[in-house]
Residue, then its C-alpha position, 0 to 999 in steps of 0.5 A: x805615896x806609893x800606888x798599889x801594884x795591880x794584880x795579873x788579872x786586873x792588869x790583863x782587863x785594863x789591857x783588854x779595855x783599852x782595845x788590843x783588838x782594834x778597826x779603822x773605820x773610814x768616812x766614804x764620802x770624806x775618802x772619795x774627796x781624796x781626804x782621809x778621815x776615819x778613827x781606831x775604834x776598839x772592837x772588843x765592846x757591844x756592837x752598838x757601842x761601836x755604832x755609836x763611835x763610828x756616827x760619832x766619827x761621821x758627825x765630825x767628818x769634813x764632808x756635809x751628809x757623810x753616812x757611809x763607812x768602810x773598815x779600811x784597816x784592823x789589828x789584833x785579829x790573830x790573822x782572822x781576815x774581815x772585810x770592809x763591810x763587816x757588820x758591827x755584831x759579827x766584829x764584836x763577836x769575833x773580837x770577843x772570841x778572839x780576846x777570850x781565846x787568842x791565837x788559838x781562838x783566831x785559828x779555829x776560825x780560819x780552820x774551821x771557817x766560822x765563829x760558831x764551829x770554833x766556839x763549839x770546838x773549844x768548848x766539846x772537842x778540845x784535848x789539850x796542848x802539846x808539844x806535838x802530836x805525838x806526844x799526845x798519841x803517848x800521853x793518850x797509850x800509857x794512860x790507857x795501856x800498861x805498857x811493859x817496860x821492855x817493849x817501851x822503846x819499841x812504840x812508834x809515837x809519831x806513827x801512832x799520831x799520824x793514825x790518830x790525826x787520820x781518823x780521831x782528831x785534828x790540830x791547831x798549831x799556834x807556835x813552835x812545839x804548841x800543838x793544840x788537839x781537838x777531837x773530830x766529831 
């Protein structure tokens, strides 16, 4: 008997359910008895579900009374930096973010600085990827100029792109020739 083979979407959800964007989450009171006890917990669920898993985690720890937690480790984050007393709403958003949008969902964070910028960012403001600025800067003149072939040799580009990056946009690059533009508002 053979099993059907799952489609690409359906293949990428049981990825994403088993938690690629991950936190440890350590028992305080077991770390500051020199034992290590804690458990990976998938961040890419409801803030209280992740609550549940770490009193879970609690409840079994060797310690009597343990109650307090520390994230002590995390993966999957794209770079996005938590910290250890990171609140279970602001790791699920920023996991959900980050699985919806990957490496360039990371990038506006960091760039931007929060969660919310990013999100607006890519929602309003995203023109596109590119293999570099000033491919965009072309793209962006012959879909607005007629350009007469004699003079098309003659246009810089890539000073073009460094103008447009002063006033009009900015970039997230999130790997080789893999320029992410975004209008500046």
């Amino acid at each position: 008997m053979h099993e059907q083979p799952i489609p690409y979407e359906e293949d990428k959800k049981m990825k994403t359910s088993q938690g690629d964007i991950q936190i440890y989450v350590a028992c305080l009171a077991s770390y500051n008895n020199g034992i290590l006890h804690g458990a990976w917990i998938n961040a890419e669920q409801a803030a209280y579900a992740i609550y549940d898993e770490v009193q879970a985690m609690l409840a079994a720890s060797p310690m009597e009374d343990a109650e307090e937690w520390a994230i002590h480790d995390y993966e999957g984050f794209e770079g996005v930096r938590l910290s250890e007393w990171s609140g279970f709403a602001e790791v699920a958003k920023l996991a959900a973010f980050i699985a919806e949008h990957g490496k360039i969902g990371a990038e506006l964070i960091t760039y931007l600085g929060s969660l919310e910028d990013a999100r607006k960012a890519i929602e309003d403001s995203y023109a596109g990827a590119y293999r570099s600025l000033a491919e965009f800067a072309e793209e962006m003149t012959e879909q607005s100029t007629d350009i007469p072939e004699n003079l098309r040799f003659y246009i810089d580009y890539d000073r073009m792109a460094r103008d447009i990056e002063i006033n009009d946009v900015f970039t997230v690059e999130t790997g080789f020739e893999q320029v992410h533009v975004f209008w500046s508002h």
